[in-house]
C-alpha positions in Angstrom: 62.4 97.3 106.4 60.3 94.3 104.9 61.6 91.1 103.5 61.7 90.6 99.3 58.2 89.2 99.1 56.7 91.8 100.8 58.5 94.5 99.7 57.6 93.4 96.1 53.9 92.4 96.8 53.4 96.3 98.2 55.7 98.2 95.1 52.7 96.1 93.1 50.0 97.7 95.3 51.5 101.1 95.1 52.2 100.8 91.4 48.7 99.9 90.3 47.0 102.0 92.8 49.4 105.7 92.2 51.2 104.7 89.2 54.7 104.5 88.1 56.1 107.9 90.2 54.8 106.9 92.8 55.5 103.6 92.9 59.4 104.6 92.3 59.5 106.6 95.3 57.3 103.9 97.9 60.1 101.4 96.3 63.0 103.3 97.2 61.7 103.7 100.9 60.5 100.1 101.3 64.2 99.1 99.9 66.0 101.2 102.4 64.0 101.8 105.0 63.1 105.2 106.4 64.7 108.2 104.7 65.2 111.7 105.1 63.8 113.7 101.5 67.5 114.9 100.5 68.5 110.9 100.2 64.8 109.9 98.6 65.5 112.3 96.1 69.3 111.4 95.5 68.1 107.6 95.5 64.8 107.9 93.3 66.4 109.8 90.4 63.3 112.2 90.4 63.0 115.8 90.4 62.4 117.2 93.8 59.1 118.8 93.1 58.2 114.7 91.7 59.2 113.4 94.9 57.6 115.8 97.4 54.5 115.3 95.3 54.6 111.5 95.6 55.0 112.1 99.6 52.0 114.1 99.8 50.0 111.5 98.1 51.2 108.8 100.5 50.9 110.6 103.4 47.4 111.8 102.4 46.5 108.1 101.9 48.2 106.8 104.9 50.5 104.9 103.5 53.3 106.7 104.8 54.6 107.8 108.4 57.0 110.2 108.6 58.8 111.5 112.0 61.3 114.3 113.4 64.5 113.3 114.4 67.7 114.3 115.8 70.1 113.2 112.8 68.4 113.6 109.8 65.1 115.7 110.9 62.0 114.9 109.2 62.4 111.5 107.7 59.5 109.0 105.9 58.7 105.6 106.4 56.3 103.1 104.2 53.4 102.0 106.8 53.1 98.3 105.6 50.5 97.0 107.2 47.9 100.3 105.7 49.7 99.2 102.3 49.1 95.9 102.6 45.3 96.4 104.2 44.6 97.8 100.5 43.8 94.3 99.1 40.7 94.1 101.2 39.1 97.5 100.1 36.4 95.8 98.0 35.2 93.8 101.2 35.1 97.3 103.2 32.3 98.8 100.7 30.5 95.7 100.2 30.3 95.5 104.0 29.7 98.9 104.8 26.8 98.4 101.8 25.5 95.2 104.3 25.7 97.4 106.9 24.4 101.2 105.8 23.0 100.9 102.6 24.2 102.2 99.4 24.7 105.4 101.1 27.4 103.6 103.7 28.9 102.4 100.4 29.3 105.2 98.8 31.2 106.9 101.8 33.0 104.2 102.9 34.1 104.4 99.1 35.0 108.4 98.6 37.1 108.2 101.4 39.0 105.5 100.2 39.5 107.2 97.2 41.0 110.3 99.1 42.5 109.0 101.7 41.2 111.0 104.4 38.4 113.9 103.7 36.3 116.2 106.5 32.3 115.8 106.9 31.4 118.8 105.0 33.8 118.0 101.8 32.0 114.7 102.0 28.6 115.4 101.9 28.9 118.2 99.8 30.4 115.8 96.9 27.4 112.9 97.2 24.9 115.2 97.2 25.4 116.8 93.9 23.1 114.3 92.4 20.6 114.8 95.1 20.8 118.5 96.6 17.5 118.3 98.4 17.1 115.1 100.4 20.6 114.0 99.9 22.9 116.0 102.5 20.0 114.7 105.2 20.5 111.0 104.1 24.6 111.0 103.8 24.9 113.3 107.3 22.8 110.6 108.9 24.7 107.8 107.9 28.0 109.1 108.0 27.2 110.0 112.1 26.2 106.3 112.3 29.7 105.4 110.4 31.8 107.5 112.9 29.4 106.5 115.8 30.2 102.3 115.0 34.3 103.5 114.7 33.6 102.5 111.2 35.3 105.7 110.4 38.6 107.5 112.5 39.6 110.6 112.9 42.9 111.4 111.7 45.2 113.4 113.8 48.9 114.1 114.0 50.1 111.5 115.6 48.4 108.7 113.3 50.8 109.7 110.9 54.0 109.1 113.4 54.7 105.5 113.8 53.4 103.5 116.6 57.1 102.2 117.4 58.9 105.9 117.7 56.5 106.9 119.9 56.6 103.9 121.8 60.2 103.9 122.1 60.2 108.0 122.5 57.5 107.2 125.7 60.0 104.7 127.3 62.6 106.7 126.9 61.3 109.6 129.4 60.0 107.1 131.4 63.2 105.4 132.0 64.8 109.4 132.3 63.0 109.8 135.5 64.6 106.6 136.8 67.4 107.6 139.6 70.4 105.3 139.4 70.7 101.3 138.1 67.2 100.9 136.8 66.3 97.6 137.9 63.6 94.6 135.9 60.8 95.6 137.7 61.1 99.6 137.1 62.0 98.8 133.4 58.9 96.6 133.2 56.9 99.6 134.6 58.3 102.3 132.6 57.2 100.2 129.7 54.0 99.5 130.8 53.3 103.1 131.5 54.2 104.1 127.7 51.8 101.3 126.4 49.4 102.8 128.5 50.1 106.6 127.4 50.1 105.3 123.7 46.3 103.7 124.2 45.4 106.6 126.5 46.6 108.8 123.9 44.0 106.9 120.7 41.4 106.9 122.9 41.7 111.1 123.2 41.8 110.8 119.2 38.7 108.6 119.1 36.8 111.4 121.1 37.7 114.4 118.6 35.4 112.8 116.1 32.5 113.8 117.6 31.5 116.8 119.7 28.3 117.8 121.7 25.3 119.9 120.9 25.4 123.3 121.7 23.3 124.6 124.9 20.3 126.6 124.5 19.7 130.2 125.7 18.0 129.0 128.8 21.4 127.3 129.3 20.5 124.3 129.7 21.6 121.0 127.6 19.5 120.0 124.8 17.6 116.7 125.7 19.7 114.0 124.9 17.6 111.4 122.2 19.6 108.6 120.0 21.6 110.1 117.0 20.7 113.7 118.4 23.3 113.9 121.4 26.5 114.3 119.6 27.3 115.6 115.7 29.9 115.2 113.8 33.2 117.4 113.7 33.3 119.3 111.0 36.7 120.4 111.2 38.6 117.1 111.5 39.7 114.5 108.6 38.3 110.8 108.9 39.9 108.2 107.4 38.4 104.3 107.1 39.3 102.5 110.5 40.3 99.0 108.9 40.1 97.0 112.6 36.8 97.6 112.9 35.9 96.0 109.4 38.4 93.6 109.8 36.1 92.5 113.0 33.6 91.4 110.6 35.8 89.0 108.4 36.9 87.3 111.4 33.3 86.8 112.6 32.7 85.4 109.6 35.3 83.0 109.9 34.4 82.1 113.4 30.8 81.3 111.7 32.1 79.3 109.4 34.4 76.9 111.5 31.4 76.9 113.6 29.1 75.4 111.0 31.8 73.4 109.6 32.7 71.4 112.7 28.9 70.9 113.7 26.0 72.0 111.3 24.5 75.3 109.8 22.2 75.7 112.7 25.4 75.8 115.2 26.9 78.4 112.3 23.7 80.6 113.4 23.9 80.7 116.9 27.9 81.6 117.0 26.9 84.4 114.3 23.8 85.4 116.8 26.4 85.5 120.1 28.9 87.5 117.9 26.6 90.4 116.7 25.1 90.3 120.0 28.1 92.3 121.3 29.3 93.2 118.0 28.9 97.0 118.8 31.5 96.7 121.7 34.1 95.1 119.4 36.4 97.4 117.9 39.7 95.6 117.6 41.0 91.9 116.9 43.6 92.2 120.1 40.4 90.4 122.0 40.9 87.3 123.4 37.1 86.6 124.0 34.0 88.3 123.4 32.1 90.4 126.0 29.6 88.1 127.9 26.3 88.0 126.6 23.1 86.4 127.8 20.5 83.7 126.3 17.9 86.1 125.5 20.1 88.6 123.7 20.9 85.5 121.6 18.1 84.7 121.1 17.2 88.2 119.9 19.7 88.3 117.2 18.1 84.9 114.9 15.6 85.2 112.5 12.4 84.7 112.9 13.0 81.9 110.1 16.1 80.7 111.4 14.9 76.7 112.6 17.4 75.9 114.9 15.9 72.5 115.5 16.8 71.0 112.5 20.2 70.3 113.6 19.0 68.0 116.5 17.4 65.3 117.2 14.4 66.0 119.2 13.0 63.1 121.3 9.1 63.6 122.2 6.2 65.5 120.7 6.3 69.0 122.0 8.8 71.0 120.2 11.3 73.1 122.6 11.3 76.5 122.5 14.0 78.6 120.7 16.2 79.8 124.2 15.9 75.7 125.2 18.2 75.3 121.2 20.4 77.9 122.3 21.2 76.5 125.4 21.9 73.2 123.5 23.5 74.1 120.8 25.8 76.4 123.5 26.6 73.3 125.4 27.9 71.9 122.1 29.6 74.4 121.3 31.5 75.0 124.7 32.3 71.2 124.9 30.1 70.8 128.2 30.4 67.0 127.2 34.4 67.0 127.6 35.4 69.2 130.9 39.4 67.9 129.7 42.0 70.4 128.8 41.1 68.6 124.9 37.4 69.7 124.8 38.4 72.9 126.0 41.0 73.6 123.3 38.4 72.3 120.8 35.5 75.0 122.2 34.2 77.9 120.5 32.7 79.6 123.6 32.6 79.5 127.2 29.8 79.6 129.7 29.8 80.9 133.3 26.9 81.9 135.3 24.5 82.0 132.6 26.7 84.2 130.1 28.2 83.3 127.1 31.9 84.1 125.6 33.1 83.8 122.1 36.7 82.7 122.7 38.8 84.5 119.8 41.9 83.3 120.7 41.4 79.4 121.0 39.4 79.3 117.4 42.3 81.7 115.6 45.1 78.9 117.3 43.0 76.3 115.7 42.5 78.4 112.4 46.0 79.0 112.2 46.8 75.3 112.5 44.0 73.9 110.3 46.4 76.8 107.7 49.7 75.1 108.4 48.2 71.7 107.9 46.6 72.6 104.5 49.9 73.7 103.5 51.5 70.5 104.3 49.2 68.4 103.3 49.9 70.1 99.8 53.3 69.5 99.6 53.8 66.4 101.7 50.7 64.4 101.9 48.9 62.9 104.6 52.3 61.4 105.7 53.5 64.9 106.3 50.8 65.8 108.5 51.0 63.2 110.5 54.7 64.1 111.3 53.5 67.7 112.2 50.8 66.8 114.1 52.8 64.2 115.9 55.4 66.9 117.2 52.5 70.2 117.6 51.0 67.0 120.3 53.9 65.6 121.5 56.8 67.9 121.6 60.2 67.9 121.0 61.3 64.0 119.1 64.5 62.3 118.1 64.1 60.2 114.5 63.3 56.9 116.1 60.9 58.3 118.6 58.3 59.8 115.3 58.9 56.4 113.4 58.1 54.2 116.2 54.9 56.4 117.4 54.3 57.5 114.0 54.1 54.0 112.6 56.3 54.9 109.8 59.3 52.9 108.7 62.8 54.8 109.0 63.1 54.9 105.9 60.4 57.2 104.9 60.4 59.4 107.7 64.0 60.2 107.2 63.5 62.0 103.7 60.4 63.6 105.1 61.9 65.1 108.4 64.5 66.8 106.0 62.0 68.3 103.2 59.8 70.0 105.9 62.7 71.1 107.6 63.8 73.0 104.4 60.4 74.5 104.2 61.1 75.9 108.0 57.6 73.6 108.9 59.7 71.5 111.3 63.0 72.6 113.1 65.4 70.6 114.7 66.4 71.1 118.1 70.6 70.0 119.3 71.0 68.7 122.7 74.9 68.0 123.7 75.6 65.3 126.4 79.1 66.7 126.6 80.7 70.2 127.1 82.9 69.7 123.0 79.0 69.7 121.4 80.3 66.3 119.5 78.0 65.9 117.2 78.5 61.8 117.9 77.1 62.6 121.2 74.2 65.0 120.9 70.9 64.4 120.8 68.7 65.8 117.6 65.3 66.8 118.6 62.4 67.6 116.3 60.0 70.0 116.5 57.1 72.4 115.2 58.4 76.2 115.8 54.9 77.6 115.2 56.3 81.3 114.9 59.2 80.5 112.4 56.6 78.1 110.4 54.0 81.1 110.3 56.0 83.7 109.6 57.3 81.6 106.8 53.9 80.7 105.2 53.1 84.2 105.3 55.8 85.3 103.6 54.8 83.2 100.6 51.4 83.5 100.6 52.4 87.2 100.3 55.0 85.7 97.1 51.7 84.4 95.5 49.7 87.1 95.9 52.2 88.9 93.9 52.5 85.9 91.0 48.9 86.7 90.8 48.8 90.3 90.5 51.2 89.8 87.9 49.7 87.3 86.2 46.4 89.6 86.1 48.6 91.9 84.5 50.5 89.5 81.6 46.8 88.4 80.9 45.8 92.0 80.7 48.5 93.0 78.3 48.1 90.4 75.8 48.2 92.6 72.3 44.4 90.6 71.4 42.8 91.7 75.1 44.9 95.2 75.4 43.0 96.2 72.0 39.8 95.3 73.1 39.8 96.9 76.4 41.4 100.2 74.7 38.1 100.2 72.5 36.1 99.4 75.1 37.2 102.9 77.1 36.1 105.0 74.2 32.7 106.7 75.1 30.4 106.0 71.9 31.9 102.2 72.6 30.9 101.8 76.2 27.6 102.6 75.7 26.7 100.2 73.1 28.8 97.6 73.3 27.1 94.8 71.7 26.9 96.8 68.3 30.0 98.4 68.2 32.1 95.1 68.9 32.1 92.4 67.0 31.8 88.9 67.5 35.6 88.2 68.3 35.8 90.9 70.4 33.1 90.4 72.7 34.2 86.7 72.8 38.1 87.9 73.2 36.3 90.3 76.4 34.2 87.1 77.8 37.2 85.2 78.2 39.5 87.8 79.6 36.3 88.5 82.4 36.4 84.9 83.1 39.9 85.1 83.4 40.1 87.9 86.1 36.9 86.1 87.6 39.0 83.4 88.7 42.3 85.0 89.3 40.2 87.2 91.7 38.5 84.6 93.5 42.0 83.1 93.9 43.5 86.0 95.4 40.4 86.3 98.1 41.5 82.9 99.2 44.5 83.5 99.6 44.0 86.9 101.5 42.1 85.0 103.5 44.8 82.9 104.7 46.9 86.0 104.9 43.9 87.2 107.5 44.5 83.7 109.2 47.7 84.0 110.0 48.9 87.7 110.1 45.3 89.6 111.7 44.6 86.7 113.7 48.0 86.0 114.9 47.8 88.3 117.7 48.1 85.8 120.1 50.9 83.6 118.3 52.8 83.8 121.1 50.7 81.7 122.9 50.9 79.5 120.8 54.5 79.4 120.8 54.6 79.3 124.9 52.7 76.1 125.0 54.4 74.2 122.6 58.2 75.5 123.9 56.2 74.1 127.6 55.0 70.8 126.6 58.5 70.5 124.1 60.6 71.7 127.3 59.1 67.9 129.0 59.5 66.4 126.0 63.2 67.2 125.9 64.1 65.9 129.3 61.6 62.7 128.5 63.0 62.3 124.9 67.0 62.7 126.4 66.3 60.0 129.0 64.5 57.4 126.8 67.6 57.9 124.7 70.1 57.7 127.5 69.0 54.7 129.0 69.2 52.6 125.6 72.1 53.7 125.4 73.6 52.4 128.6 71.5 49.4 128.0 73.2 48.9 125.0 
């Protein structure tokens, strides 16, 4: 089960994507959790015929799982994160447009709109404007489509959840286990169903595409690019949202890039990622695949100048691998070989290959996020206090005014407001075995999960308030006529005649409105990406502040212990 914010924020998807029915039953899942169809009946209020109809929609567009079980058999369960993935469909077909052409757009789009459909049913239903050269065009690309992993195949088991069958796995794993089982065999009976679950994807990536048939002479046909595999007919494909999703983080790691250095440094991180952006297929990556110089250097354009970021001493001009290396050596901190330049790189370096390192830019992403936040709310005073503690660790009151050069005062009021907002927590450290609070020790610091999972939850709160406030502005009784009249057919077609002056201006400002509303939701969503695609490797985060915090506690306890006894 979700919490209220996201439970609401994907009822709103449901509701504007399937409508009302729909919507009712998705609401009484996501409320309740997984149900069998006798209680989603009894608890929707629908008809039977309604509900199983609403299932089949869901199910058909991923957005539900549903699994056998021992109690209640076959029962259904909301998929959130393919609900909540729906926001981004927009950015799929303009990428797969960047990528493909208008004909990678246009599949990319159909099968959004249904879900999941087979090659033939595809082609067959973009070609009906083009019957001669357009199944040719639309086969072609959609083999490149599955050939990227831009497109999945979907099987069975997509449509159980990923955490039965992980638990289902360990289960008969621990079965075979004679006696006690001890850590270690419980450690390896999970690892072998994490391995069995990825074994198990990989075997559904490979149905999507099957080999040429042999000729009569029995041989294999010679293998060329595009010709050595087709496309399945006979299986469904459904978008695969992680590898798209590679691209928006790319973009992101561009951008940090060229908003730390320059535009030219912005260049060669986008040239390293696309350099092995064919072997990324998932965000779980911690670094790119090595790469070398020259592929770099194959990636820029040939009007990319790379040397206007630097300053160039002497008259020849260096060539375009010499930038690279430069611009690399930047980028990887060369210049700072501390554990601080190497937390502030973007890439490694060894042996002349190059590393984009995912998980170090995403920690600092995900902390520029938090600070943004806070900033916000609290000012620069209340960055300083979480910055303080994210350096630092765990602090008593006096410790963050004295290092904080902040009176008491001040920091008092503040230490409470961003501890209501779950930014800060407090950490209680008894001297005695009764936990008086006159002799414990109150410690401050940054939980980095609990902060996260708390600005995510209402970033997912405002992109509901704006969803609904596209909606308020939508049904206003002035816009709701005009867009009415605007469906009609003889209307659309000439709408500057057919609508007057009031109308058109009515319709100008409800665009602009929906311009900016929209543009407002992408920026949020982007933070959304930020801290829920990208924080994969929170943990990490959350490891290295509990270790430096875990120092800081003993540090912090006997600072405070010996003024004590000095007192």
């Amino acid at each position: 089960m979700a919490d209220a914010d996201t439970t609401r924020l994907c009822d709103q998807i449901i509701l504007s994507h399937f409508g009302p029915l729909t919507a009712a039953v998705a609401s009484v899942l996501l409320i309740r959790g997984r149900l069998p169809l006798a209680q989603l009946v009894r608890f929707s209020g629908l008809k039977p015929r309604i509900v199983r109809a609403a299932i089949l929609v869901l199910v058909q567009h991923n957005v539900l799982w549903h699994a056998q079980t021992d109690d209640d058999g076959e029962v259904f369960e909301v998929n959130i994160t393919e609900c909540l993935m729906r926001l981004r469909f927009g950015r799929y077909v303009w990428q797969a447009e960047q990528l493909y052409g208008k004909a990678g757009a246009e599949i990319v789009q159909l099968i959004l709109d249904h879900g999941k459909l087979r090659s033939p049913e595809i082609v067959s239903r973009l070609s009906i404007y083009d019957p001669i050269k357009g199944p040719a065009l639309y086969s072609q690309t959609l083999h490149k489509l599955v050939d990227a992993r831009y497109l999945r195949p979907s099987t069975i088991l997509s449509h159980v959840s990923p955490r039965d069958k992980r638990m289902k796995y360990e289960a008969e794993e621990k079965a075979k286990i004679s006696g006690f089982p001890t850590a270690k065999e419980l450690r390896e009976a999970k690892e072998t169903a994490e391995a069995r679950l990825r074994r198990e994807e990989d075997e559904a990536e490979q149905t999507g595409m099957k080999r040429k048939a042999k000729d009569q002479s029995g041989r294999s046909l010679k293998r060329k690019a595009n010709d050595e595999d087709t496309v399945n007919d006979a299986v469904f494909f459904r978008v695969n949202c992680d590898k798209f999703n590679v691209h928006i983080r790319n973009k992101l790691m561009e951008t940090a890039a060229a908003e730390r250095f320059n535009d030219s440094a912005g260049l060669v991180v986008r040239a390293t990622l696309k350099a092995t952006e064919a072997k990324q297929f998932s965000l779980a990556d911690s670094r790119s695949d090595p790469t070398s110089f020259a592929n770099i250097a194959m990636q820029l354009m040939d009007d990319d100048d790379l040397s206007k970021g630097l300053v160039l001493h002497g008259p020849k001009k260096p060539t375009s691998v010499s930038l690279i290396k430069e611009y690399l050596g930047i980028l990887a901190s060369a210049d700072n070989p501390t554990p601080a330049g190497r937390a502030a790189s973007f890439v490694s370096m060894n042996n002349s290959k190059v590393q984009v390192e995912f998980e170090l830019v995403g920690r600092r992403l995900r902390r520029r996020v938090l600070e943004a936040i806070t900033r916000e709310r609290y000012g620069d005073d209340g960055v300083r206090i979480v910055r303080l503690l994210l350096d630092t660790g765990k602090m008593d009151e006096k410790q963050i005014s004295k290092i904080g050069m902040m009176s008491n005062k001040d920091v008092r009021p503040l230490l409470s407001a961003l501890s209501a907002d779950s930014l800060i927590s407090l950490q209680e450290v008894p001297k005695s075995a009764d936990r008086n609070p006159t002799r414990t020790f109150y410690l401050w610091y940054v939980d980095l999960q609990k902060a996260y999972s708390v600005l995510l939850n209402n970033l997912y709160k405002t992109l509901y308030n704006i969803g609904m406030r596209r909606q308020a502005e939508k049904e206003e009784p002035s816009v709701k006529a005009v867009l009415d009249k605007r469906q009609r057919s003889d209307v659309s077609q000439d709408e500057e005649r057919l609508l007057t002056r009031n109308e058109r201006e009515v319709l100008a400002q409800w665009e602009k409105k929906r311009e900016k509303l929209t543009t407002l939701e992408m920026r949020v969503e982007e933070a959304v990406f930020v801290l829920r695609d990208l924080g994969t490797f929170g943990w990490n985060d959350e490891l290295a502040v509990r270790s430096e915090g875990h120092s800081a506690i003993l540090v912090s306890a006997r600072d405070i212990t010996s003024r004590m006894d000095a007192k």
